[in-house]
Backbone as CSV, one residue per row, in Angstrom:
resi,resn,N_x,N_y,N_z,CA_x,CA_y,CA_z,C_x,C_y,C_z
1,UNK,144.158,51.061,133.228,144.170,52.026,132.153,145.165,51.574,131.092
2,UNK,144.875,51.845,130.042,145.656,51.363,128.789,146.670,52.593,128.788
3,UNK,147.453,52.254,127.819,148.601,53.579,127.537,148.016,53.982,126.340
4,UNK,147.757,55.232,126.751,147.029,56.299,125.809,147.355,56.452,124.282
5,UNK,147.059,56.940,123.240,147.619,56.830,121.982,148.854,58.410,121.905
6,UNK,149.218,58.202,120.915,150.071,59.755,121.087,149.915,60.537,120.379
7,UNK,149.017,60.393,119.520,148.262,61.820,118.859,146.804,61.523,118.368
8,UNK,146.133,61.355,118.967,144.407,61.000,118.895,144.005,62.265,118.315
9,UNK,142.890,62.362,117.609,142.371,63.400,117.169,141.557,64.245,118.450
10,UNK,140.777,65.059,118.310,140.359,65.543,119.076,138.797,65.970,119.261
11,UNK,138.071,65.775,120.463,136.880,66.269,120.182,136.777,67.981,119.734
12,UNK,135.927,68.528,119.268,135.537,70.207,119.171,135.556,71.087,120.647
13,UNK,135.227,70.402,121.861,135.370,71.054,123.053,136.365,69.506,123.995
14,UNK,136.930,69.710,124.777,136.918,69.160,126.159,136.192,68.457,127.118
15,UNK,135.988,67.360,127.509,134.882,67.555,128.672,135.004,68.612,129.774
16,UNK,134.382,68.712,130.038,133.798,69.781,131.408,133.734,68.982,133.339
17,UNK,133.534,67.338,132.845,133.144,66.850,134.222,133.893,66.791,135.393
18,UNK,133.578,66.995,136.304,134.162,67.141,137.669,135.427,65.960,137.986
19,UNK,135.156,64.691,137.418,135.811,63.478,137.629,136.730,63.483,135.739
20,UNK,137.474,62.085,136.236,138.340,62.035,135.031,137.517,61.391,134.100
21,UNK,137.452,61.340,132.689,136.519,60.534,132.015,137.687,59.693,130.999
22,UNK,137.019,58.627,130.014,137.832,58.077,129.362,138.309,58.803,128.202
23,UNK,137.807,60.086,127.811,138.347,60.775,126.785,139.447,61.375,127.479
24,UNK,139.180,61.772,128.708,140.738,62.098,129.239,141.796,61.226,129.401
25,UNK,141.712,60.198,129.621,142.629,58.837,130.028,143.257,58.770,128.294
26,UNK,142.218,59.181,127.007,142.954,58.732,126.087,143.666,59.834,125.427
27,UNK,143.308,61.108,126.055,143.959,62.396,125.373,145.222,62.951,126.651
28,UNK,145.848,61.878,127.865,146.590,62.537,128.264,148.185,63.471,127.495
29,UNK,148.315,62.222,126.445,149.585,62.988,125.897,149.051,63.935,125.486
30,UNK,147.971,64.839,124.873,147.636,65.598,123.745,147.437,66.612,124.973
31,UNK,146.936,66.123,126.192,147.248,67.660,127.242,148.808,67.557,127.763
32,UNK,149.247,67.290,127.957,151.140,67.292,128.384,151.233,67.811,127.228
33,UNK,151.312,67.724,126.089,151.523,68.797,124.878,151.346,70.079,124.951
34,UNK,149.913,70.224,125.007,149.322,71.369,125.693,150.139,72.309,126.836
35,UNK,150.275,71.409,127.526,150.672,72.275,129.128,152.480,72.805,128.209
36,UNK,153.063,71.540,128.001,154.389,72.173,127.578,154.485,73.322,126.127
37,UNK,153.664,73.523,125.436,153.623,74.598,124.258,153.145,76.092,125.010
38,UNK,152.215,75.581,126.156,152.181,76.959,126.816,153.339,77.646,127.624
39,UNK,154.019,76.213,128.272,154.915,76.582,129.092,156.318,77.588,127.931
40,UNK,156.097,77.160,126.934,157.084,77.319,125.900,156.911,78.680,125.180
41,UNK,155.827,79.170,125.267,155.220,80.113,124.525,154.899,80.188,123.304
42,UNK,154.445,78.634,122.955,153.920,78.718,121.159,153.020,79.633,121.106
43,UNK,152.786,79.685,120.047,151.778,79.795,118.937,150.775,79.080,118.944
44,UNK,149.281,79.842,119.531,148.117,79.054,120.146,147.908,78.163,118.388
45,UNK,148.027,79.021,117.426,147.052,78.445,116.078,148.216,77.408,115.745
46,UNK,149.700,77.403,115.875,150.223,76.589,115.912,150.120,75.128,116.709
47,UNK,149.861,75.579,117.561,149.473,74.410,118.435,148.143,73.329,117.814
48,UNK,147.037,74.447,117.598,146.113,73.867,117.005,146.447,73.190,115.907
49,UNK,147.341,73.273,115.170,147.665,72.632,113.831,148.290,71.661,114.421
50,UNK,149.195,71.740,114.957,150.151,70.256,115.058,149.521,69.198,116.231
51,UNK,149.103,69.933,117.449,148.181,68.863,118.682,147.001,68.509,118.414
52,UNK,146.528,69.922,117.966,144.798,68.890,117.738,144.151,68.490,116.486
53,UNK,145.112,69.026,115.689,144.918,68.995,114.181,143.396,69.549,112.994
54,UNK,143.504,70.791,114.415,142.654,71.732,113.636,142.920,73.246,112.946
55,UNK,143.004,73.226,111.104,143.774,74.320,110.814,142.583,75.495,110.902
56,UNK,143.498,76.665,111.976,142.721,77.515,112.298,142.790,79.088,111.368
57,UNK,143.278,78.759,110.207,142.850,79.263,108.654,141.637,78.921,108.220
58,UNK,141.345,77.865,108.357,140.378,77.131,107.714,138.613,77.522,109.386
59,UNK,139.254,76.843,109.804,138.070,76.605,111.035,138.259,77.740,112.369
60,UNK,138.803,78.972,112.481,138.921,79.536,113.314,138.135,79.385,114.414
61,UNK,137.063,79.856,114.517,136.034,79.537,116.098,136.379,78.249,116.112
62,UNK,136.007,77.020,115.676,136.563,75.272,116.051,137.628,75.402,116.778
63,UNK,138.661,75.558,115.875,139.884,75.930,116.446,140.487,76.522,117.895
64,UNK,139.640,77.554,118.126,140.261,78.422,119.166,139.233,78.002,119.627
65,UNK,138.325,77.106,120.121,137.513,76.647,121.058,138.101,75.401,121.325
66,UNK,138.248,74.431,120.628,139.146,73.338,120.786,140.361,73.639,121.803
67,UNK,141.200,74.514,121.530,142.429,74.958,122.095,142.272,75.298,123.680
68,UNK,141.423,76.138,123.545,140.832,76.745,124.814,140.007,75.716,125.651
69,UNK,139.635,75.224,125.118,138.736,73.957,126.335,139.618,72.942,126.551
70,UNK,140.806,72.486,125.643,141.592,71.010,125.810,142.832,72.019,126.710
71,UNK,142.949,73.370,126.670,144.137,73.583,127.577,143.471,73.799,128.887
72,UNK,142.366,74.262,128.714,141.495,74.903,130.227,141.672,72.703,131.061
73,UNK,141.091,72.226,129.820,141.164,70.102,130.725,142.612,70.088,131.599
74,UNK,143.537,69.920,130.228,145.165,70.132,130.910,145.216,70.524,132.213
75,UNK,145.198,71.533,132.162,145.528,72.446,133.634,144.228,71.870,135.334
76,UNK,143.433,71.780,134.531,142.632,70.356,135.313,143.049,69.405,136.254
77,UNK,143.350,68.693,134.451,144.277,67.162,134.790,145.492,67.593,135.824
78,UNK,146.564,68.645,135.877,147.334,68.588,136.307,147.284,68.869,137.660
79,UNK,145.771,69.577,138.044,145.825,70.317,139.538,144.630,69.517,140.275
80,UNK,144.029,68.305,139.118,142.867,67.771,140.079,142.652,66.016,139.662
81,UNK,142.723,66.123,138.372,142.383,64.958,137.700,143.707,63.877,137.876
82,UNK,144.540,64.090,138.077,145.956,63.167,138.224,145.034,62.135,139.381
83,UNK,144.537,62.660,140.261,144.243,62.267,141.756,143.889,60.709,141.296
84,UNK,142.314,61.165,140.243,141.935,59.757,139.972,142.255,58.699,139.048
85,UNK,143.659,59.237,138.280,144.631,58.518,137.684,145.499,57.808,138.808
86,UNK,145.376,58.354,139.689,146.422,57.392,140.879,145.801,56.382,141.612
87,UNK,144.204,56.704,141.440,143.346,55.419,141.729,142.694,54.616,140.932
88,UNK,143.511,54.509,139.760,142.812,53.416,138.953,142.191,54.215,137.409
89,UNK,142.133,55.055,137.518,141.670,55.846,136.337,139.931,56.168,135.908
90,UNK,139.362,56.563,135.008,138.042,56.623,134.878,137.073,55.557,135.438
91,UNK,136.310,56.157,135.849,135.052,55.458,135.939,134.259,54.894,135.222
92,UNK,134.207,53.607,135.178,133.480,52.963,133.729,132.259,52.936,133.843
C-alpha cells in the first residue's frame, strides 16, 4: 500500500463494500479526520468544509450525505476494515 495522500477530495457517498477497497486505502487520513472531529464535537457542516471540501451552503443534501457515509466508512475502517490493512491492504 502506498501512503495515502492527506487531503484527497472526496467521492459524493462512501463505499458500502464488505472488504477494504482502494478508495479506502487512499481516503484513510480523511477518515482519522473524521473519527477525531467527532470525537471533538465539531461542526458536522464544518467538517464538510474543511475534510471533504464540500460547502454545505452551497450543496446541502451532497454535503450531509458525503459526511454521513465517509463517517458511517470511518467507524468501519476502525472496527473492521483495519483487519485487511494488516494483511496487505485492498484487493486488486
Amino acid at each position: 500500500m502506498k501512503t495515502p495522500p492527506l487531503d484527497p477530495d472526496v467521492a459524493d457517498s462512501a463505499p458500502d463494500d464488505p472488504v477494504l477497497t482502494g478508495y479506502d486505502e487512499r481516503h484513510l487520513v480523511t477518515y482519522w479526520r473524521l473519527l477525531d472531529a467527532e470525537t471533538d464535537g465539531a461542526d458536522w457542516k464544518e467538517v464538510a468544509r474543511m475534510v471533504l471540501h464540500i460547502d454545505p451552503d452551497r450543496e446541502l443534501a451532497r454535503a450531509r450525505n458525503a459526511f454521513d457515509s465517509h463517517l458511517a466508512r470511518a467507524k468501519w475502517m476502525a472496527d473492521h476494515g483495519y483487519r485487511d490493512l494488516l494483511r496487505g491492504g485492498a484487493t486488486k
